[in-house]
Structure formats: structure tokens, C-alpha cells
N, C-alpha and C positions, 0 to 999 in steps of 0.2 A: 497565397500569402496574405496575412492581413496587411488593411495600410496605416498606418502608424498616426495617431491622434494629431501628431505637428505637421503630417505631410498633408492634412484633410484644408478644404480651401475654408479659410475668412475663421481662421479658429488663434485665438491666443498665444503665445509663444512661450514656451517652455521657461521657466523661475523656480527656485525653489520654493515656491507655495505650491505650485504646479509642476512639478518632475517631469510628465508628459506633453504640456501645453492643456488648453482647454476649450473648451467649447465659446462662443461670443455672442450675444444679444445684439440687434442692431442699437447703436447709440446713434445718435439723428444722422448724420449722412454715411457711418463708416457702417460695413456690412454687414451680419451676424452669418453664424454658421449657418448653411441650407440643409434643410431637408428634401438630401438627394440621395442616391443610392451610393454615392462614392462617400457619405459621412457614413448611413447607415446600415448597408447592407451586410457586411461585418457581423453585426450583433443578431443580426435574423439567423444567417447562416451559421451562427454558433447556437442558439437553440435547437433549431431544427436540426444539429448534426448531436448535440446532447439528448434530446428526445429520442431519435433513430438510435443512439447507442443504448441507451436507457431501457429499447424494447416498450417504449411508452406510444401510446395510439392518442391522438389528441379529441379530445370529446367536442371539440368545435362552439365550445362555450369561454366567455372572458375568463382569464385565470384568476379566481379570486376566491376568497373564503368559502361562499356560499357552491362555486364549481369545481372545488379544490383546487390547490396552486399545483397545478401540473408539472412547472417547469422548475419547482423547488424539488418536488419528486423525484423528476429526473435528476435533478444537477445530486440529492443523497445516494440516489442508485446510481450515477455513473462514479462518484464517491468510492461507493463500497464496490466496486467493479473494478479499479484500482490498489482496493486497500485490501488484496486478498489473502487470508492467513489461515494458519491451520494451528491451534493450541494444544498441548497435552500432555500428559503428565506418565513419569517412566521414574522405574525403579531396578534396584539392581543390589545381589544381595552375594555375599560367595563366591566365588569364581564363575557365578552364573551366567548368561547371555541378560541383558537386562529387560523387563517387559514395560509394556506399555500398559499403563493403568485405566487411564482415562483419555475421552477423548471430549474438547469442548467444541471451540470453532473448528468449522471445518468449511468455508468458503473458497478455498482451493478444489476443493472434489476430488483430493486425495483419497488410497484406500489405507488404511490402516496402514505403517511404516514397519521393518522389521531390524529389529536393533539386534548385533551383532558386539561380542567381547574380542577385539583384537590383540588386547594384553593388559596386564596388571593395570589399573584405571584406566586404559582406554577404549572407546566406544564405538560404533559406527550405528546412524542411525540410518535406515536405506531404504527409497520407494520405489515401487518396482512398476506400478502400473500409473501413468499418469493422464490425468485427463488436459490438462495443458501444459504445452512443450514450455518450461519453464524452468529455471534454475535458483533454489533456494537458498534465503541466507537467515540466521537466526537474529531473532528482532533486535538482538544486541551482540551484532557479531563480532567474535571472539575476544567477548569482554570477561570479565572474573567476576564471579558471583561468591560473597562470604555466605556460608552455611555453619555459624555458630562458631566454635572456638576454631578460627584461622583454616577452618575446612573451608575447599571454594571448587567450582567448576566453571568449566569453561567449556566454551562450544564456539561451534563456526562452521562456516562452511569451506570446503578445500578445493572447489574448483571439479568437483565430479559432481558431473548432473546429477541433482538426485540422493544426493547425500550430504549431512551431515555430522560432526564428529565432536564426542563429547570428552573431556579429560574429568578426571575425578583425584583430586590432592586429601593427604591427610593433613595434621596441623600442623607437622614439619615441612609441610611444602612438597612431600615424596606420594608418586601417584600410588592409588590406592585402590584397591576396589571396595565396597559395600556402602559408600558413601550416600547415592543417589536412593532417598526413599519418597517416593512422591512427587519427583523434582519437576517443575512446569518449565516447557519449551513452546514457547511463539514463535513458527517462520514465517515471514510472509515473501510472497513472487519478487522474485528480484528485478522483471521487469513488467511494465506494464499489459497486461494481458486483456484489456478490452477488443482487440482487434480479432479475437478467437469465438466472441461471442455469436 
């Protein structure tokens, strides 16, 4: 566990300037905060554990412009190690099953998903081989998307691994099929997945 800024010895007490408390300068006889391992060792040990997630090897040079900021590196790639998603774009025309058009992100390491017509506008979208055990939700789940005159879809996820389900309305509000032409889906990992790396 880390230890808490106000529990660290000879450090400020907490104000709202300072939410946490703060660090202290000696002022003539009262003490400032030390540089000891109980103030800093915290913040090392969160590099070094960003770095090691990051898959980053440290060049053993100061971090700085001229030797690249390594540990900005890391802190973007353990970022995008968190923020993983898959985009793409599906369409659906007739009483068809709907296809998938396009695929853009793909930082989950999904294989291509295969979409499924369960009945009059509604969809199932479903991946079958996964590279992390992960359960997905759609970047805006199960909100309403307007598609021009009071057409709208919606999506989300239902609680089965691995799948997604899409509705498709006409302007009256009544499900529909042929609606979906091009329509773009963002999921991303509903739970953190660095620990897979």
C-alpha cells in the first residue's frame, strides 16, 4: 500500500489549498520534510512498476530530451494498455445477417466478430476467439444514436461474454431492419487488462 502524503513525517497538514497536505522546507528551527525512503520510495516504486508494465528497458541515461523521456513513454504505453478498443463499421441490408465492413482499431487483438440477425432489427454481434479473457461493452453503452429523420440504434452489451447487441428503429420508433449502412461501433475492455501482458 502506498503511504498517504499527510501520514509522511514533518510534512504540512491538509487545507483546502492542499487537499492532501504538503510537503515542508525547514523554516529556522521547525523541520522540513526528509529525504528518506518512508517520503520517497513510493514514487520510485511506481516508476519502476510503469516501466516493467510498459515492456520498457531503461537505457541507463538521465531521462531527458536529448536521451528520450523514457518514463513519459512508458506512463503513454501503459495508457494505451488500459485504453483497449476495437472500431468498426457494419452494415445490414434485407432480412440479411449484417456484415462487417471495415475494421480500424484493433488494440484488443480481436479476430474479426461475426454478426448474427436474431429478428426484425435486432442484431447480435459475437467473437468467438479471444486473445484476452475480457468482457466488452460498447463505448456508449446502451445509449441511442439519431441516424437522420428519428432513425436511431442502439447497442450494448447483455452480460454474455463476448457479445454485443445491436437494435435498429425506424422513424416511428418500430424495430426495423435495413437501417444499419456503414454504422461505426467502438468497444473497448470493460476491465483492465494490463495484468495479461
Amino acid at each position: 500500500m502506498a503511504i498517504k502524503l499527510s501520514n509522511k513525517p514533518n510534512t504540512i497538514a491538509i487545507s483546502t489549498e492542499y487537499p492532501y497536505g504538503d510537503i515542508r522546507n525547514i523554516v529556522g528551527s521547525t523541520p522540513g520534510t526528509p529525504v528518506s525512503r518512508e517520503v520517497y520510495a513510493d514514487f520510485h516504486q511506481f516508476f519502476e512498476r510503469m516501466m516493467a508494465v510498459a515492456g520498457i528497458a531503461h537505457n541507463g541515461d538521465p531521462d531527458n530530451n536529448t536521451n528520450s523521456f523514457q518514463l513519459f513513454e512508458a506512463l503513454l504505453k501503459t495508457m494505451n494498455n488500459f485504453n483497449r478498443e476495437y472500431t468498426f463499421t457494419v452494415s445490414q441490408t434485407f432480412t440479411y445477417a449484417p456484415v462487417i465492413e471495415s475494421e480500424f482499431t484493433n488494440s484488443l487483438g480481436v479476430v474479426t466478430p461475426i454478426p448474427t440477425r436474431i429478428a426484425v432489427g435486432k442484431y447480435y454481434i459475437t467473437w468467438f476467439a479471444l486473445i484476452y479473457d475480457v468482457s466488452f461493452h460498447t463505448l456508449r453503452n446502451g445509449s441511442s444514436y439519431n441516424m437522420g429523420e428519428g432513425v436511431r440504434v442502439e447497442s450494448g452489451f447483455d452480460g454474455v461474454k463476448s457479445r454485443i447487441w445491436v437494435y435498429t428503429y425506424d422513424s416511428a420508433g418500430v424495430l426495423a431492419d435495413g437501417i444499419l449502412d456503414n454504422y461505426c461501433i467502438t468497444l473497448q475492455s470493460a476491465i483492465n487488462t494490463y495484468q495479461t501482458l
